[in-house]
C-alpha positions in Angstrom: 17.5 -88.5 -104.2 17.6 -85.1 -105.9 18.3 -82.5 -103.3 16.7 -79.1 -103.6 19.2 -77.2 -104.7 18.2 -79.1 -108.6 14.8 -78.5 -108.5 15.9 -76.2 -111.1 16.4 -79.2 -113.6 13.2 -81.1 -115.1 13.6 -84.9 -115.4 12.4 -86.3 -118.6 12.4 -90.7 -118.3 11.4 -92.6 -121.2 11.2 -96.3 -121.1 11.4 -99.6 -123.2 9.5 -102.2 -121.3 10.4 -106.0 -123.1 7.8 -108.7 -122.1 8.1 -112.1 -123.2 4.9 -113.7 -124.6 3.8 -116.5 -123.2 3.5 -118.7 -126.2 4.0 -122.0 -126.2 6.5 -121.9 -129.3 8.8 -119.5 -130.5 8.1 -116.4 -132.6 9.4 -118.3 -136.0 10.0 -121.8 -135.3 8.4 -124.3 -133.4 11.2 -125.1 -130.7 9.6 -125.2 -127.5 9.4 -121.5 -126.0 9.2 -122.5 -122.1 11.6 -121.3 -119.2 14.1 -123.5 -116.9 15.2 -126.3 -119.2 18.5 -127.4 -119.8 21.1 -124.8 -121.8 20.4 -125.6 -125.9 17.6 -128.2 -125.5 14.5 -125.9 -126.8 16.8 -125.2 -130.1 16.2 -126.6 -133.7 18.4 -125.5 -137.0 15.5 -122.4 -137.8 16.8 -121.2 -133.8 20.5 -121.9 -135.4 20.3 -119.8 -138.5 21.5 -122.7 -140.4 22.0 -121.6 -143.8 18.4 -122.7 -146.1 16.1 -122.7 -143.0 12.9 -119.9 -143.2 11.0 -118.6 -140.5 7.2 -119.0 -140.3 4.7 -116.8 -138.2 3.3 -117.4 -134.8 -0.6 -116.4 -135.0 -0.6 -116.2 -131.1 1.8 -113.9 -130.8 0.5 -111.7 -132.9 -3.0 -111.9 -131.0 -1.1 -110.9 -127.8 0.8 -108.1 -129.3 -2.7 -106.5 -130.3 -4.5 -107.6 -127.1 -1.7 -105.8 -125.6 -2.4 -102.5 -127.9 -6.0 -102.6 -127.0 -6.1 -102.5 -123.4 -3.4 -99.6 -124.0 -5.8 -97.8 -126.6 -3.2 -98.5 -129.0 -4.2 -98.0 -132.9 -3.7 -101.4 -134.7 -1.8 -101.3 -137.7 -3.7 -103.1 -139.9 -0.7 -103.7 -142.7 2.8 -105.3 -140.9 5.8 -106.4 -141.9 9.1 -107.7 -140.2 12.5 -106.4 -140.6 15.8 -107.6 -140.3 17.4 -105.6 -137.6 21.6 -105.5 -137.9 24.0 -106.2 -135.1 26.3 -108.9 -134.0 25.7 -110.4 -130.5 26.8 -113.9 -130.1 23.9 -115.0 -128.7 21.7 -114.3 -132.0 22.9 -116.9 -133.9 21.8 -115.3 -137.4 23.7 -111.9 -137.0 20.5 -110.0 -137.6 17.4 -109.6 -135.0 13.9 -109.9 -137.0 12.2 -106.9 -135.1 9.5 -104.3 -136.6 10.7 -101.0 -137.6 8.7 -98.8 -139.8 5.6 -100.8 -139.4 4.7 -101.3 -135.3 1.6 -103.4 -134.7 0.5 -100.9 -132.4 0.8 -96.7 -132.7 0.6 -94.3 -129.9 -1.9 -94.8 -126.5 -1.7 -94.6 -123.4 -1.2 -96.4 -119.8 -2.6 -94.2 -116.8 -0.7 -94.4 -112.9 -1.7 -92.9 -110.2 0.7 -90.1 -109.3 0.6 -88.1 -105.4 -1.8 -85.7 -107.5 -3.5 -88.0 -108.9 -4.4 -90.2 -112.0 -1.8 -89.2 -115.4 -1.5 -90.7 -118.8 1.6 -91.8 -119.7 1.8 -91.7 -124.1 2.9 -94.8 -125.7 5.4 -94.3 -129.2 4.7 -97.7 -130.2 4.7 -101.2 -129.3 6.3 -104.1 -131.6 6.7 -107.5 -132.0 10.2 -109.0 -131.9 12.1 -112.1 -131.2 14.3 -112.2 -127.8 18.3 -112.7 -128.4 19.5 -115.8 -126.2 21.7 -115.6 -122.7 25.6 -115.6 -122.6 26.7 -116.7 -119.6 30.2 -115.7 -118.0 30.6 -116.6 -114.4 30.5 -120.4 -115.1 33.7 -120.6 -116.8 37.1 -119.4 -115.8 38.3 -118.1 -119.5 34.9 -118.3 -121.7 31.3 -117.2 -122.3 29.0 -120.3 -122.4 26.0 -119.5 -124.8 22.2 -120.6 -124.1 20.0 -120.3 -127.2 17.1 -121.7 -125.5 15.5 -118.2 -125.2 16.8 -117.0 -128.4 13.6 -116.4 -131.0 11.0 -116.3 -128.0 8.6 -113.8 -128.8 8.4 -110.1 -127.2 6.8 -107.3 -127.4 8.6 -103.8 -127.1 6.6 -101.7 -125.3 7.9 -97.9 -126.0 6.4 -94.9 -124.3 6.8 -91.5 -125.3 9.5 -89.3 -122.7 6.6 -88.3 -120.5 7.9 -89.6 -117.1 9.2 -86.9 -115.0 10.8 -89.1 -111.3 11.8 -92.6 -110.3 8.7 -92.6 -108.8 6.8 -92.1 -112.0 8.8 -94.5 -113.8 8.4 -97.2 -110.9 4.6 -96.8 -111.2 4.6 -97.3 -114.5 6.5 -100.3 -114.8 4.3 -101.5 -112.1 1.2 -100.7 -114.3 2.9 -102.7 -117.3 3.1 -106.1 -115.4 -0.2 -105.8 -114.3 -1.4 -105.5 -117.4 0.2 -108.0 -119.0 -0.4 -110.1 -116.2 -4.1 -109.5 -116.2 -5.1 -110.3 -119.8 -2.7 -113.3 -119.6 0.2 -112.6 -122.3 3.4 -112.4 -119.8 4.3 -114.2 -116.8 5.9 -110.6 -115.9 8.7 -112.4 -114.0 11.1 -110.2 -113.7 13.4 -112.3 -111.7 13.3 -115.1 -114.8 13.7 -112.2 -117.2 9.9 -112.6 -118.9 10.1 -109.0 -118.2 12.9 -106.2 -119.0 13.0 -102.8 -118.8 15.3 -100.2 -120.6 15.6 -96.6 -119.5 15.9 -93.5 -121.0 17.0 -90.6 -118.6 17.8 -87.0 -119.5 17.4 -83.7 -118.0 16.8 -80.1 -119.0 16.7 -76.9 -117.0 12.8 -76.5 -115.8 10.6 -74.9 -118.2 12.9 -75.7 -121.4 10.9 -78.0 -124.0 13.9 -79.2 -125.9 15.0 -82.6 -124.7 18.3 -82.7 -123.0 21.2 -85.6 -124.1 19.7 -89.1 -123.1 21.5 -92.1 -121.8 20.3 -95.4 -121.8 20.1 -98.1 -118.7 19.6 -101.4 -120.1 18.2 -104.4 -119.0 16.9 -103.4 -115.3 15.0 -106.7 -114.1 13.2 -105.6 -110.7 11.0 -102.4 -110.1 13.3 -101.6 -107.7 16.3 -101.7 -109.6 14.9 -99.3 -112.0 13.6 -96.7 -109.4 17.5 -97.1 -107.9 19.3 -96.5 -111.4 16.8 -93.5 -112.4 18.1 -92.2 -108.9 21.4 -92.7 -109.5 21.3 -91.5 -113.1 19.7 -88.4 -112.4 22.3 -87.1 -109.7 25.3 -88.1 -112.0 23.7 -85.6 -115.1 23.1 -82.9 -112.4 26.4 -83.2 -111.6 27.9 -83.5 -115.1 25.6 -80.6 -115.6 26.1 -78.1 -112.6 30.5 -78.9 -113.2 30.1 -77.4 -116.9 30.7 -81.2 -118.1 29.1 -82.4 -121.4 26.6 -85.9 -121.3 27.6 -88.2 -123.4 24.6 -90.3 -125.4 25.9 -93.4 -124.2 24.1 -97.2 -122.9 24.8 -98.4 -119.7 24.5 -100.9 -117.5 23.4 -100.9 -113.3 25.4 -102.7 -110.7 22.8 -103.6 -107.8 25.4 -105.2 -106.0 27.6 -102.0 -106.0 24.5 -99.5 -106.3 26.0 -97.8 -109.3 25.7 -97.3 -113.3 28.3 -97.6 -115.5 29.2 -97.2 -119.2 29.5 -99.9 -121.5 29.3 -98.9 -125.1 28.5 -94.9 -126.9 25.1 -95.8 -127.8 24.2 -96.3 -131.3 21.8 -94.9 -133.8 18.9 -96.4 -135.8 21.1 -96.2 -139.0 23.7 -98.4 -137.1 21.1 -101.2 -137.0 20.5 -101.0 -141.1 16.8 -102.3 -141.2 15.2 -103.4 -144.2 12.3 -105.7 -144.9 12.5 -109.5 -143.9 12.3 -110.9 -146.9 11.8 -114.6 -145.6 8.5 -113.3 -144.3 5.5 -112.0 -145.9 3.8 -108.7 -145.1 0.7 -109.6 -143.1 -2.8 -107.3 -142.4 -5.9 -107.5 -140.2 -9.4 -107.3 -140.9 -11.9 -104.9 -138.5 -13.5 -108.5 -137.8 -10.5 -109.9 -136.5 -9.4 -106.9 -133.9 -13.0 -106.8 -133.1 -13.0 -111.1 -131.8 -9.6 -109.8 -130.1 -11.3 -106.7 -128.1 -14.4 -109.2 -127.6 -12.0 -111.9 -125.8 -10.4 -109.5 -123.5 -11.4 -109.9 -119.8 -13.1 -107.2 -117.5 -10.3 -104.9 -116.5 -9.3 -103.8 -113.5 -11.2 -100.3 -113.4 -14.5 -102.3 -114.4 -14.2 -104.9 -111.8 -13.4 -102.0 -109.1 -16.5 -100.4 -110.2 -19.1 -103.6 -110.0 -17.6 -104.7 -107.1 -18.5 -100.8 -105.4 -21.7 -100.6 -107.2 -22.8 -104.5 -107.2 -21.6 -106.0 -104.1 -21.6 -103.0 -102.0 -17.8 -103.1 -101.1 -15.5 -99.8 -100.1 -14.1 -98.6 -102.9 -10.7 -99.3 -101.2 -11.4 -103.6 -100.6 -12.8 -103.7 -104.1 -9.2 -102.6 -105.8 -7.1 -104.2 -103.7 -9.1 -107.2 -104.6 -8.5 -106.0 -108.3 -4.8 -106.0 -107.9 -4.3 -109.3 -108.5 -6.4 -111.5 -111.3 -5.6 -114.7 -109.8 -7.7 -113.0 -106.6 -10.0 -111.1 -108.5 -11.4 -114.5 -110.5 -11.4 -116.5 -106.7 -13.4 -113.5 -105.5 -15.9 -113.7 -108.2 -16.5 -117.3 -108.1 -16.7 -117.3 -104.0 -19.2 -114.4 -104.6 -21.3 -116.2 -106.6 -22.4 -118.4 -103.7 -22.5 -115.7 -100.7 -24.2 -112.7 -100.1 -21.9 -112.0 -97.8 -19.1 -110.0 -100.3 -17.7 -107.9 -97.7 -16.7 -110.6 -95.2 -15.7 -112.9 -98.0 -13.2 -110.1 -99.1 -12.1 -109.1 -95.9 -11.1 -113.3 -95.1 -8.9 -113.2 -98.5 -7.5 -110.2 -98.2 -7.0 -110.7 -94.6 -5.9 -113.9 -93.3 -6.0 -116.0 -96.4 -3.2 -113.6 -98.5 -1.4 -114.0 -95.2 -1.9 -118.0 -95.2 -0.1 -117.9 -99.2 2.8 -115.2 -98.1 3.5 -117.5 -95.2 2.9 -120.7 -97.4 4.5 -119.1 -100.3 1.4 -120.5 -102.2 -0.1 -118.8 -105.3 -4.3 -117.6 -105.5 -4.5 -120.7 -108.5 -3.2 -123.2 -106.0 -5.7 -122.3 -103.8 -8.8 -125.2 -103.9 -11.9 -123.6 -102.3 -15.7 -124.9 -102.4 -18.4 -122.4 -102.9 -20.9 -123.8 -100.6 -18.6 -124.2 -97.5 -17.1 -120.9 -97.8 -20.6 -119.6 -98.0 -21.6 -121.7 -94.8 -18.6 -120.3 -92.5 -19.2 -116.3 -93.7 -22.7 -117.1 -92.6 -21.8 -118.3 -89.1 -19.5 -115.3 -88.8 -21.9 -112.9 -90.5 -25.0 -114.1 -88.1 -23.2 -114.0 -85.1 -22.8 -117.7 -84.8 -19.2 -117.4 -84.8 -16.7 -115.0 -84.1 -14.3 -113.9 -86.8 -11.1 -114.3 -85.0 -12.2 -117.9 -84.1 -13.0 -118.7 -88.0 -9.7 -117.8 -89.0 -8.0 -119.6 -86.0 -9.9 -122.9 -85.7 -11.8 -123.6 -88.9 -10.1 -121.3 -92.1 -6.4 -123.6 -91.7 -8.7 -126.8 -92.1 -10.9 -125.4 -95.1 -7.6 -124.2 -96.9 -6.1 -127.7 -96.8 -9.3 -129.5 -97.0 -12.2 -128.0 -99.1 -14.7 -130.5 -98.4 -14.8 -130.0 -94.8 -17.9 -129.0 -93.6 -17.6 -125.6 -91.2 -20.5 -125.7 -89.3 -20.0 -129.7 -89.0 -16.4 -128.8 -87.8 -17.7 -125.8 -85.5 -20.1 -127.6 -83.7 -17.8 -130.3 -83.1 -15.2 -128.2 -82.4 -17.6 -126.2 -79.9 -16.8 -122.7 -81.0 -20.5 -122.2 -82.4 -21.8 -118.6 -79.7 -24.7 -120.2 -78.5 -24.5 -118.9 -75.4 -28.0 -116.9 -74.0 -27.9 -113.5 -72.2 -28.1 -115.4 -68.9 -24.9 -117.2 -69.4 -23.0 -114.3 -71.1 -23.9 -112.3 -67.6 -22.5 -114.5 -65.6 -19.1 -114.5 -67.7 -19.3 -110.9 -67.3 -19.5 -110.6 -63.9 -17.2 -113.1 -63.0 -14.4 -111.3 -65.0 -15.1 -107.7 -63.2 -15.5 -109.6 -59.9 -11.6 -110.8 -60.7 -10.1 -107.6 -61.8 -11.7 -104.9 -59.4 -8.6 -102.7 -60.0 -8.8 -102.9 -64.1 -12.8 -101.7 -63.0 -11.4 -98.9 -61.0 -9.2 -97.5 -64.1 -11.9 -98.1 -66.7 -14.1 -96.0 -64.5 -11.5 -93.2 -64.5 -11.2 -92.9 -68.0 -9.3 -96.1 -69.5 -11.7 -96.5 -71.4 -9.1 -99.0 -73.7 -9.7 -101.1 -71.1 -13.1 -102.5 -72.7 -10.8 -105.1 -74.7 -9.7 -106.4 -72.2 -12.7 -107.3 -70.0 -13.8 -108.9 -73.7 -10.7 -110.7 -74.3 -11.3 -112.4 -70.8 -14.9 -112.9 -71.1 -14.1 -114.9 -74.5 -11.5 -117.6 -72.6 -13.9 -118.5 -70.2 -16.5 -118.7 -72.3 -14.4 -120.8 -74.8 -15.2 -118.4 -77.6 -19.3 -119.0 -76.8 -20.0 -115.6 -75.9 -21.1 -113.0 -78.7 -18.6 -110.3 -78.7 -21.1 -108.0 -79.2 -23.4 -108.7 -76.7 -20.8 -108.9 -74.4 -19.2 -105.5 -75.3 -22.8 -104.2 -74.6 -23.1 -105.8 -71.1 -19.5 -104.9 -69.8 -20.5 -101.1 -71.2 -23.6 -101.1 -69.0 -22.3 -102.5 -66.2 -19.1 -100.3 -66.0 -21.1 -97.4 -66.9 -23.1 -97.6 -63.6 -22.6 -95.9 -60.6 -20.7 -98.3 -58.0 
């Protein structure tokens, strides 16, 4: 971390965020686009860059680029064109990338984080289509590179944004925001760990109060939010020590060694005119009409900030339960269709956000995997809502049944079971007096001032009672009793 000896130096973090579409073909050819096959099997002689082949548009991809711009409040282009981009990597079989240069698909907007003092914009540059390079591979061979072109020509989008990130932190958060995003309206995966999503940063500094940007140096291709929080780090104390010596910073890309926890250099980082764009000119120029972005805006889904709003307003829930149900659209949707069938919204969210997001960490099961029926989930928040039954029993004896069986029938399997608190004020009495007969010397502390104690005498009163006894009610007899004078 930065110590505070450089407070004196601003940090100035811009990043390139890469997101694979999730398209079921490639950007220009039809070759299967999917993850995890075998090395060269999604490949065809338009992949190869065989000499004769053209390339040919992908509609979808296009559609996710601008779905993409809109829920950044992106301006659309509405007149494209691809360009051949100029560089040798071996795993671009072509020689050239086909990227956008002059033309992005989207222009400027914004992504907004929440920041210690609260809610910032962060500006977008640009975001732009562009066709992923394939893998080389060189720990699988003693003296060679293997190449896989199954990912080469699956379609990304760049997503630039301006140098308006001033900490790890910041940068973290907004990388964070990104896969959310594209998460939520369904164009990424955002795997990082599969490489659906890459990040590239941008990390200079200047002395505080100076509005001239300092020498940059690039990090490329950081695939885990924390790996990009730990290279800003790192990045940042090497130019404040380059810096504070009387050293120059070299522009420069490099690369970040988790294993080691350190950056290093590998190539003096080239300019736009090394790359020498110019037009595709296997590929038409392409436009939108107003009526086409509009059908794109109208088949976005509710966003996050809308659904924690209905969910405050609507279902009555705090503020705090209704975005963490919005973190995740997988649990948003179950949420929402669980709703639908209850009134009771605020037990229903505090059983998934509770137990049930347990149940999938320790299951390591997904929100989509989950199979749930409306009507039975609606018939045990009832039991627990009413009284019938308490909540620590639901999620002990009947919620592990209803998550691997959504046909059972909870109050069927409760009254079987014989959890269902039944019990009259008679019966819970007795209980009570039974445990304060057994634990005079607990009695004597409670009376003194332990007043903690109360958990206990309901914690005992529940095991003899077989989970029949209403909490409440008997929290409210073991308070009157202990409150009188012996």
């Amino acid at each position: 971390m930065v110590n505070k000896q450089d407070m004196k130096y601003e940090v100035v973090i811009g990043l390139e965020v890469h997101a694979q579409l999730n398209t079921r073909t490639k950007l220009f050819a039809a070759d299967d686009a999917s993850f995890g096959s075998e090395p060269n099997t999604h490949v065809s002689p338009i992949t190869l860059g065989h000499p004769g082949t053209l390339p040919m548009m992908n509609k979808e991809a296009i559609v996710h680029a601008i779905k993409m711009g809109l829920v950044c409040h992106a301006a659309i282009a509405r007149y494209n064109y691809f360009a051949r981009k100029n560089y040798f990597y071996p795993d671009l079989p072509k020689g050239y990338q086909i990227s956008q240069h002059t033309t992005p698909i989207c222009e400027g907007g914004y992504v907004s984080i929440a920041t210690p003092e609260g809610s910032r914009d962060i500006k977008l540059t640009r975001i732009h289509l562009e066709e992923d390079a394939g893998k080389s591979i060189h720990d699988q061979h003693e003296s060679l590179s293997l190449l896989d072109y199954n990912r080469a020509g699956v379609p990304l989008i760049e997503i630039v944004s301006e140098p308006d990130l001033h900490s790890a932190e910041e940068a973290a958060a907004y990388l964070t925001k990104i896969r959310k995003l594209v998460r939520w309206i369904g164009i990424c995966d955002g795997n990082m760990e599969e490489g659906s999503l890459r990040c590239d940063a941008n990390v200079s500094i200047r002395p505080r109060g100076e509005t001239k940007l300092g020498t940059r140096v690039e990090v490329k291709n950081l695939n885990s939010i924390k790996h990009l929080k730990h290279a800003v780090e790192l990045e940042v104390e090497r130019l404040i020590a380059i810096t504070a010596s009387g050293g120059t910073i070299v522009q420069e890309t490099r690369s970040y060694d988790a294993d080691r926890g350190i950056t290093f250099s590998i190539r003096v980082k080239e300019d736009a005119e090394d790359y020498r764009y110019f037009p595709e000119p296997d590929l038409a120029p392409f436009s939108f009409t107003d009526d086409f972005i509009e059908q794109i805006r109208q088949s976005l889904p509710e966003m996050p900030e809308e659904r924690v709003m209905r969910y405050a307003h609507a279902y009555g829930l705090p503020v705090y339960d209704a975005a963490q149900l919005a973190e995740d659209r997988s649990l948003s949707d179950l949420f929402d269709r669980l709703a639908l069938a209850t009134v009771y919204r605020k037990n229903l969210a505090n059983f998934l956000l509770g137990p049930v997001r347990a149940h999938l960490n320790e299951t390591s099961t997904e929100w989509n995997d989950l199979k749930v029926d409306p009507d039975n989930w609606n018939k045990l928040l009832e039991m627990v809502s009413t009284g019938q039954l308490a909540f620590s029993v639901a999620v002990q004896k009947l919620l592990p049944v209803l998550l691997t069986d959504e046909k059972t029938d909870p109050v069927a399997l409760a009254n079987q079971l014989d959890l269902i608190q039944d019990a009259g004020e008679d019966e819970v009495n007795e209980w009570v007096q039974q445990v304060l007969s057994a634990m005079p010397d607990k009695v004597e502390e409670y009376r003194k001032g332990k007043k903690g104690l109360i958990g206990l005498f309901v914690g005992e009163v529940k095991k003899i009672s077989k989970g029949k006894a209403d909490p409440k009610t008997t929290t409210a007899r073991l308070t009157e009793i202990l409150n009188q004078k012996p």
